[in-house]
C-alpha positions in Angstrom: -44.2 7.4 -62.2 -41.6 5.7 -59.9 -42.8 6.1 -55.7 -39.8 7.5 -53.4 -39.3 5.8 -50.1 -38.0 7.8 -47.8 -36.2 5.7 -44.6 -35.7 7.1 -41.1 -33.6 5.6 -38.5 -33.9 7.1 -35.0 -31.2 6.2 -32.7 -31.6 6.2 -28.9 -29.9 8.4 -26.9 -26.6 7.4 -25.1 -27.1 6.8 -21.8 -24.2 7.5 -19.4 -23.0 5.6 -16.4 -21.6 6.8 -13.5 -20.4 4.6 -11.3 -19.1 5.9 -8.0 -15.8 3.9 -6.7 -16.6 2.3 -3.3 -13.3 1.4 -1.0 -12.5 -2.2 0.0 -12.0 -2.2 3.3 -9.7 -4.8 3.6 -7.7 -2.7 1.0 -7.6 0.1 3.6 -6.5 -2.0 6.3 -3.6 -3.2 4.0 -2.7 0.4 3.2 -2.7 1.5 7.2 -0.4 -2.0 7.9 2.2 -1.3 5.2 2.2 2.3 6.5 2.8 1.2 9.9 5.9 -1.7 8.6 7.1 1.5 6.4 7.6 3.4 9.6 8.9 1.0 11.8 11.4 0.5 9.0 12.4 3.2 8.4 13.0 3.7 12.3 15.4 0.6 12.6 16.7 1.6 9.8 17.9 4.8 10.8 18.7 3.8 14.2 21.6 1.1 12.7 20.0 -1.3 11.2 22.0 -4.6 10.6 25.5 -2.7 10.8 25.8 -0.4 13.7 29.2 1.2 11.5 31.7 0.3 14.2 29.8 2.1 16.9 30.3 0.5 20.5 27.7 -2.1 21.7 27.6 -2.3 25.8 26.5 -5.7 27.0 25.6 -6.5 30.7 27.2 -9.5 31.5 26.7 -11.2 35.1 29.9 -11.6 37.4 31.7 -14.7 37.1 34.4 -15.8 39.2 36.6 -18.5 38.5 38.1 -20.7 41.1 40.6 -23.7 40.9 
C-alpha cells in the first residue's frame, strides 16, 4: 500500500506600506523664488520689456551751456 504525502505551503500575508510624502523645505523655498522671478517677469515684461515699440523715452538731462 503506497503512503500519500500531502504538502502545505502557507504564505504570509502581504504587508502594505504607506509612506506619507514629507516636503523638502528647500524645495518650497525654490517654488516661492521662482514664483516671485515669474512675477517680476512677467511685470517687466508687460511694462516694455527690451523694446519699448517706438514709445517716447523722456530723459532729464542737466543744463549745459557752451561758451567760446
Amino acid at each position: 500500500m503506497a503512503i500519500e504525502r500531502e504538502t502545505i505551503v502557507e504564505h504570509a500575508p502581504r504587508e502594505t506600506v504607506v509612506v506619507e510624502g514629507r516636503s523638502n523645505p528647500f524645495g518650497i523655498i525654490g517654488l516661492i523664488l521662482a514664483a516671485v522671478a515669474a512675477a517680476l517677469l512677467i511685470l517687466w515684461l508687460v511694462n516694455g520689456g527690451i523694446s519699448s515699440d517706438g514709445d517716447a523715452v523722456n530723459v532729464d538731462l542737466p543744463n549745459v551751456t557752451v561758451t567760446e
